[in-house]
C-alpha beads as a LAMMPS data file, in Angstrom:
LAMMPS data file: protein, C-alpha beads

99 atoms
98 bonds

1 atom types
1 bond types

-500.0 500.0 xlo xhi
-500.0 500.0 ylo yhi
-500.0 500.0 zlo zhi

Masses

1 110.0

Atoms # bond

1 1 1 305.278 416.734 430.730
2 1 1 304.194 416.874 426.733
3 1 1 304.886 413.956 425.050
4 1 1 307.815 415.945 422.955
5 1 1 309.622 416.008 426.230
6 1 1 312.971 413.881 426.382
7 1 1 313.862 413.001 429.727
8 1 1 317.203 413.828 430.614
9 1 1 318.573 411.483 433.091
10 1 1 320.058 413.881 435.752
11 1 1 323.697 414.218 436.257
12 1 1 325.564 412.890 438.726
13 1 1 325.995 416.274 440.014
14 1 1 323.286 417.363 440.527
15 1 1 322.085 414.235 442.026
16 1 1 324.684 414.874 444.218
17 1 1 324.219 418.332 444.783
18 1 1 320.314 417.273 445.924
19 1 1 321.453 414.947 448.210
20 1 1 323.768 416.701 450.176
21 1 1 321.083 419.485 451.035
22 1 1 318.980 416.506 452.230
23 1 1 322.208 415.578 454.718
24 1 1 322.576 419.319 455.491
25 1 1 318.664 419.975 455.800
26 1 1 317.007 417.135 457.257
27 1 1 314.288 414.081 456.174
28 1 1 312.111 414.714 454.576
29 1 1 312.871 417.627 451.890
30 1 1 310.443 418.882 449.580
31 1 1 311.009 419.587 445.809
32 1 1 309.222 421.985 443.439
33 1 1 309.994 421.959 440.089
34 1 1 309.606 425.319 438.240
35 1 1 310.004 425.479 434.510
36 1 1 312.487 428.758 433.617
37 1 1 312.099 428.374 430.241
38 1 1 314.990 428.006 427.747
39 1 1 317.938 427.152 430.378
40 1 1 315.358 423.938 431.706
41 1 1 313.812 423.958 435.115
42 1 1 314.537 424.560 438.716
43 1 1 313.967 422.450 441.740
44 1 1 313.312 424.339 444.764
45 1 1 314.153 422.533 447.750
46 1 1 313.334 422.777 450.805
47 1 1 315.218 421.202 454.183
48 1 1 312.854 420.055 456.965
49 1 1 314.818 422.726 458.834
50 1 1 313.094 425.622 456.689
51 1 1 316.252 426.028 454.343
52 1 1 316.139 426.717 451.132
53 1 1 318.283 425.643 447.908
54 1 1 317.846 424.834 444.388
55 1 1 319.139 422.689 441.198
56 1 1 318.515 424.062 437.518
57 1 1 317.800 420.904 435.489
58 1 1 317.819 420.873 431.503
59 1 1 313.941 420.195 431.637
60 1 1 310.809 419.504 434.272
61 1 1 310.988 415.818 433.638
62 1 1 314.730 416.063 434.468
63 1 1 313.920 417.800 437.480
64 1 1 310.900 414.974 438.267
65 1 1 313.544 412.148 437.594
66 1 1 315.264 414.343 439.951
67 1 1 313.380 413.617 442.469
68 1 1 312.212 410.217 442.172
69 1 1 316.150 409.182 442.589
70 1 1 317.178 411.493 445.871
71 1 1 315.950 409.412 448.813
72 1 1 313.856 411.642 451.296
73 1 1 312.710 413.774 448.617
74 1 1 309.775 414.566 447.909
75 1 1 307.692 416.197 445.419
76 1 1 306.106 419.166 446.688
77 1 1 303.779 421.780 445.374
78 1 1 303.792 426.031 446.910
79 1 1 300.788 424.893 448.935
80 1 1 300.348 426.316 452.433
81 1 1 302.451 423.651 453.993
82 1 1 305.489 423.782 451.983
83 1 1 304.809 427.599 452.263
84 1 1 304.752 427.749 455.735
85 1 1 307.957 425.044 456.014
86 1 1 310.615 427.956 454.694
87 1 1 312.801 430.283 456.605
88 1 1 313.855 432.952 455.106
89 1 1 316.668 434.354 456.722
90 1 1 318.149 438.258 456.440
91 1 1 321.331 436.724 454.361
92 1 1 318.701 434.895 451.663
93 1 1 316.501 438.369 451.466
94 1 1 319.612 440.040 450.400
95 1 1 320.838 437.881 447.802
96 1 1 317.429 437.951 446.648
97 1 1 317.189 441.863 446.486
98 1 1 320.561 441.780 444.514
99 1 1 322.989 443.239 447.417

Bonds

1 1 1 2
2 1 2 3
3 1 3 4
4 1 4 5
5 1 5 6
6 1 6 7
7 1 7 8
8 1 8 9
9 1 9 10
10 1 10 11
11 1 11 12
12 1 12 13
13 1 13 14
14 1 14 15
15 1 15 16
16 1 16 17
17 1 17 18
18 1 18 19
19 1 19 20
20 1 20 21
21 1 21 22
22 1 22 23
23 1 23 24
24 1 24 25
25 1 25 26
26 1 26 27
27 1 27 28
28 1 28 29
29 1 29 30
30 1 30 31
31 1 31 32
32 1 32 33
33 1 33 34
34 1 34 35
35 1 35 36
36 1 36 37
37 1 37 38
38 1 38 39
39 1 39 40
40 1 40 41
41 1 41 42
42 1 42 43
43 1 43 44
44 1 44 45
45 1 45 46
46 1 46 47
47 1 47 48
48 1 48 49
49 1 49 50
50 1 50 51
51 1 51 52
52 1 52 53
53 1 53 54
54 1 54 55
55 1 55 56
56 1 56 57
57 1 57 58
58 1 58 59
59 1 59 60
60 1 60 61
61 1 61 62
62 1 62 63
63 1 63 64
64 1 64 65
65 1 65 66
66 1 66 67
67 1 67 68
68 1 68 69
69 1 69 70
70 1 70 71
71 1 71 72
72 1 72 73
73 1 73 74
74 1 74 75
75 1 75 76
76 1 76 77
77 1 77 78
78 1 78 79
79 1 79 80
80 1 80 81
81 1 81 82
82 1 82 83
83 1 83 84
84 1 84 85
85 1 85 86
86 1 86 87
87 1 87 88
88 1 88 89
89 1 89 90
90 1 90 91
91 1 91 92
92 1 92 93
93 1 93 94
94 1 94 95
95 1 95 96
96 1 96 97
97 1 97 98
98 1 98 99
């Protein structure tokens, strides 16, 4: 985070939306925070079941704020564990590949 950075307290929701994959997904999740630029940042999340979702954020200090507020979320990086925690399924691969 550069000190220019205003953080953007995150909306209700997508505090919500964050919260109900950790209901749906299990305890702990895992959040990565990906700047995309111009439209912010996403965080990547990822269930304790090996599902995957995500919540585009105005900025990467949104998206840490993010994460610091969800209960039984936590801040992940794509190391080998958090790697090796997805499951990508045939339906995911698809939307992925644009069909």
């Amino acid at each position: 985070m550069t000190s220019e950075e205003t953080v953007v307290s995150p909306t209700g929701a997508q505090l919500a939306a964050a919260r109900k994959f950790v209901k749906a997904h299990g305890k702990p999740s895992r959040a990565v925070v990906e700047n995309i630029g111009r439209a912010g940042a996403r965080v990547v999340l990822v269930g304790a079941d090996g599902a995957l979702g995500d919540v585009v954020v105005p900025s990467a200090a949104t998206g840490e704020a993010l994460i610091e507020a969800v209960e039984d979320l936590d801040a992940a990086s794509w190391d080998a564990e958090t790697v090796n925690r997805t499951k990508i399924g045939a339906e995911h691969r698809r939307k992925m590949a644009g069909k």
